[in-house]
VOFIGU-24452 format. One record per residue (C-alpha): x, y, z. Coordinates in steps of 0.25 Angstrom, whole numbers, plus 5000, padded with zeros to 4 digits. Layout:
REM residues N
XYZ...
This chain:
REM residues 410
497249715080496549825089496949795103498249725109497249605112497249565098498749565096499349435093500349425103499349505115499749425128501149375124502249435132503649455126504749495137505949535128507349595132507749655120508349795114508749865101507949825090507849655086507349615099506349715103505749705089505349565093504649615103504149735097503349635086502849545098502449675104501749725093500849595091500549615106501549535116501849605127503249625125503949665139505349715137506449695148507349815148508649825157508449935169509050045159508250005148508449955134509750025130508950025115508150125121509250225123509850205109510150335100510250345085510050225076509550145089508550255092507350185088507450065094506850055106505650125102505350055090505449895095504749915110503549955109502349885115503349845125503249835139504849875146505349805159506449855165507349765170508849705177508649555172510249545176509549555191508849425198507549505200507749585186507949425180506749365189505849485182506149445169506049285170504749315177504249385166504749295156503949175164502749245158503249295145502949225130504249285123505649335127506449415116507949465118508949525110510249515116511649455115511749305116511849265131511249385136509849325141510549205146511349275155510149345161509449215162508549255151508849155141508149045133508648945142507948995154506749065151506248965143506148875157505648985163504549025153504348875143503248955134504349085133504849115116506249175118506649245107508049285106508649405096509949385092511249425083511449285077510549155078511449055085512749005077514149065074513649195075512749215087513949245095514049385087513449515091512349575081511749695078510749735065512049785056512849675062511949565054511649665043513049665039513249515041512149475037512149525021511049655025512149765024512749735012511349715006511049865011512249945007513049964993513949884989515249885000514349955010513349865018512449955025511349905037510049935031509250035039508549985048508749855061508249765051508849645059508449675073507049715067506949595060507649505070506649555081505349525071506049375068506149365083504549405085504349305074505049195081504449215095503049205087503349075080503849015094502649075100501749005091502548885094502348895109500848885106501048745101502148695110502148785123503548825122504448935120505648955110506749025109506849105096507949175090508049285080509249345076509749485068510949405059509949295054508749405051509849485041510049355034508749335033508449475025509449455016509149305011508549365000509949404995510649265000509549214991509849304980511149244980510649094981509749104969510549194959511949164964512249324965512449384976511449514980511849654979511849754989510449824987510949954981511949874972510749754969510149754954508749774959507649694954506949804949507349914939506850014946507050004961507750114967507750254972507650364965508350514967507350604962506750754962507350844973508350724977507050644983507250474983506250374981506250224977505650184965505350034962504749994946504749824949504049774937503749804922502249854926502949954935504050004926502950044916502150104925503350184931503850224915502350274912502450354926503550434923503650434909504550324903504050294891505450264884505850164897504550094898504650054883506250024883506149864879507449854887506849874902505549814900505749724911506149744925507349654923507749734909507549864917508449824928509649794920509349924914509349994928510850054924510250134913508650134918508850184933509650324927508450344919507450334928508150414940508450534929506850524926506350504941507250604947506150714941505050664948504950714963504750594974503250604976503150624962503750484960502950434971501650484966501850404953502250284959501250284969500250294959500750204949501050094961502450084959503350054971504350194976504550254990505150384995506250365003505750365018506550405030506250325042505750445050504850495038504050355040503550425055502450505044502450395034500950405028500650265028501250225042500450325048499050285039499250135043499850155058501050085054501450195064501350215081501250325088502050295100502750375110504150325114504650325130505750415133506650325136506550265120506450415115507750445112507350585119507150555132505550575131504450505127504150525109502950505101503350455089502850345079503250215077503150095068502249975070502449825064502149825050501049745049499649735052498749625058497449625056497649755048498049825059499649865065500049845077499849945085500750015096500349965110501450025119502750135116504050065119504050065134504850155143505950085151505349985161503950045158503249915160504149855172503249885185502049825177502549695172503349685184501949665191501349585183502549495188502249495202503249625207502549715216502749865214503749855225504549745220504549825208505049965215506149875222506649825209506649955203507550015213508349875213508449905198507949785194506849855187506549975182505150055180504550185175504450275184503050285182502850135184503350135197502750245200501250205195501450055202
């Protein structure tokens, strides 16, 4: 996995008209493997990129390795770009409201007479039923949808921490477009595909709806659950440091009382088996925070390393930027984002992360930044038959827009 040639998906183009985070992850994971993933942007840009606080990320997380064509599609000539582009293209992705592409004549309907062989895949709130109707957002579905009050205490459901949804929706969205494009190989045809943020959060919690099913009680909020395990939790110790903790078998629990000395515990009769020690847990777990709370955190982790037990300090995300083991395995990219994604109105060398996987024993590797605004739209507008005139006169029409340096380099 050396060179882009060898990628799975070198040769395919993806066009999508996506922003925020579901549907450019689609993209980003096609990307990635290798597509050509061009990204249509409205004149003024993808309004991700001008996104502050929590929404700051975005944009220069999911598009990189893209290509960005600035472009009105709600013009004739913007519109006429696009179709033709999508005559050549092997999968379209959006992200927005329902109705939206069938306005602008981009819908399945009619690109898929235009381009047969075209995958369409379509990220969405709600597959289509009663729902689909509703507008939805990542803590929309997480509080319907049973993740928030999985995540927060008892009377306080909380989103978890991240855009586990969108991301999520975005890969289910990669992965349908990959199943239909196998598919074509045998019957010739696109598909239309369909991913949705509602349906992915009920799919993360089907482990708990099964729970249910199998045991007739109902799963308890994670800080409230009786966990599994006796030991499983974090601990408060020396100089107010945390660090989880996991003991998950009998092997491990008299490893862990040999460790840190005890001897009284590990003979106790009564919490000989993990089972026995979890219903001790109201008496056990004062204990052993009294006794850990001694011990420093790399102490701790010292001895659980060495003994092979399961712990882990706990980890900011911007601590992970110097994180020994993403840097020794290049799970992370050196990459310089444009000004107009910075944030600070110049161009920043940061790092970033890669799909975590390897194929062949190798990452994926980072082929292009996310592109600058309309970066790309003076070259793929030639290889679509437009003269360097045709594309000055639609840039001072407003059809398009270029970098300045394209323009000025064509």
């Amino acid at each position: 996995m050396t060179t882009a040639q060898s990628l799975p998906y070198d040769g395919l183009r993806v066009v999508e008209m996506t922003h925020m985070v579901m549907g450019p992850t689609c993209g980003m994971v096609l990307a990635d493997l290798g597509a050509e993933v061009i990204k249509i942007e409205p004149i003024n840009g993808d309004s991700t990129r001008a996104l502050r606080g929590s929404g700051a990320g975005f944009f220069s997380t999911f598009n990189r390795n893209k290509k960005s064509l600035a472009v009105d599609v709600k013009d004739a000539r913007g519109k006429e770009i696009v179709h033709k582009l999508l005559g050549q293209a092997d999968v379209f992705s959006e992200n927005f409201k329902s109705g939206t592409m069938e306005k602008l004549g981009l819908g399945y309907a009619h690109l898929s007479k235009l381009n047969p062989r075209l995958v369409y895949v379509s990220h969405k709130g709600f597959l289509p039923g009663p729902y689909d109707h509703r507008t939805a957002l990542d803590e929309v579905v997480q509080m319907m949808g049973g993740l928030a009050y999985m995540t927060g205490p008892e009377g306080r459901p909380l989103r978890a921490g991240t855009s586990v949804n969108d991301i999520m929706g975005g890969m289910f969205g990669a992965i349908g477009a990959m199943a239909a494009l196998a598919q074509r190989e045998r019957t010739g045809k696109g598909q239309e595909v369909q991913s949705a943020l509602f349906e992915n959060n009920v799919f993360l919690v089907a482990q708990h709806m099964m729970q249910f099913a199998v045991t007739g009680n109902a799963a308890a909020p994670m800080p409230s659950r009786i966990s599994a395990w006796a030991v499983y939790d974090v601990f408060t110790v020396k100089d107010g440091e945390q660090i989880f903790l996991a003991v998950v078998s009998d092997t491990q629990w008299s490893l862990f009382c040999d460790a840190f000395g005890f001897v009284d515990l590990k003979a106790d009769a009564r919490i000989a088996t993990n089972n026995q020690r979890v219903q001790a847990r109201d008496w056990l777990m004062p204990l052993l925070r009294e006794h850990m709370a001694a011990f420093s955190a790399t102490e701790i982790s010292a001895i659980f390393e060495r003994i092979g037990l399961p712990y882990a300090p706990i980890t900011r995300p911007q601590d992970l930027f110097d994180d020994p083991h993403l840097l020794a395995t290049g799970g992370l990219a050196d990459v310089t984002l444009p000004a107009d994604a910075s944030g600070a109105g110049k161009p920043v060398t940061t790092r970033t992360a890669l799909l975590p996987l390897t194929l062949d024993g190798e990452r994926l590797r980072l082929r292009a930044a996310p592109p600058a605004l309309g970066q790309d739209t003076q070259a793929l507008l030639a290889q679509l038959g437009y003269s360097t005139e045709d594309v000055r006169q639609l840039t001072r029409a407003g059809i398009v827009r270029c970098t300045e340096n394209e323009l000025a380099s064509a």
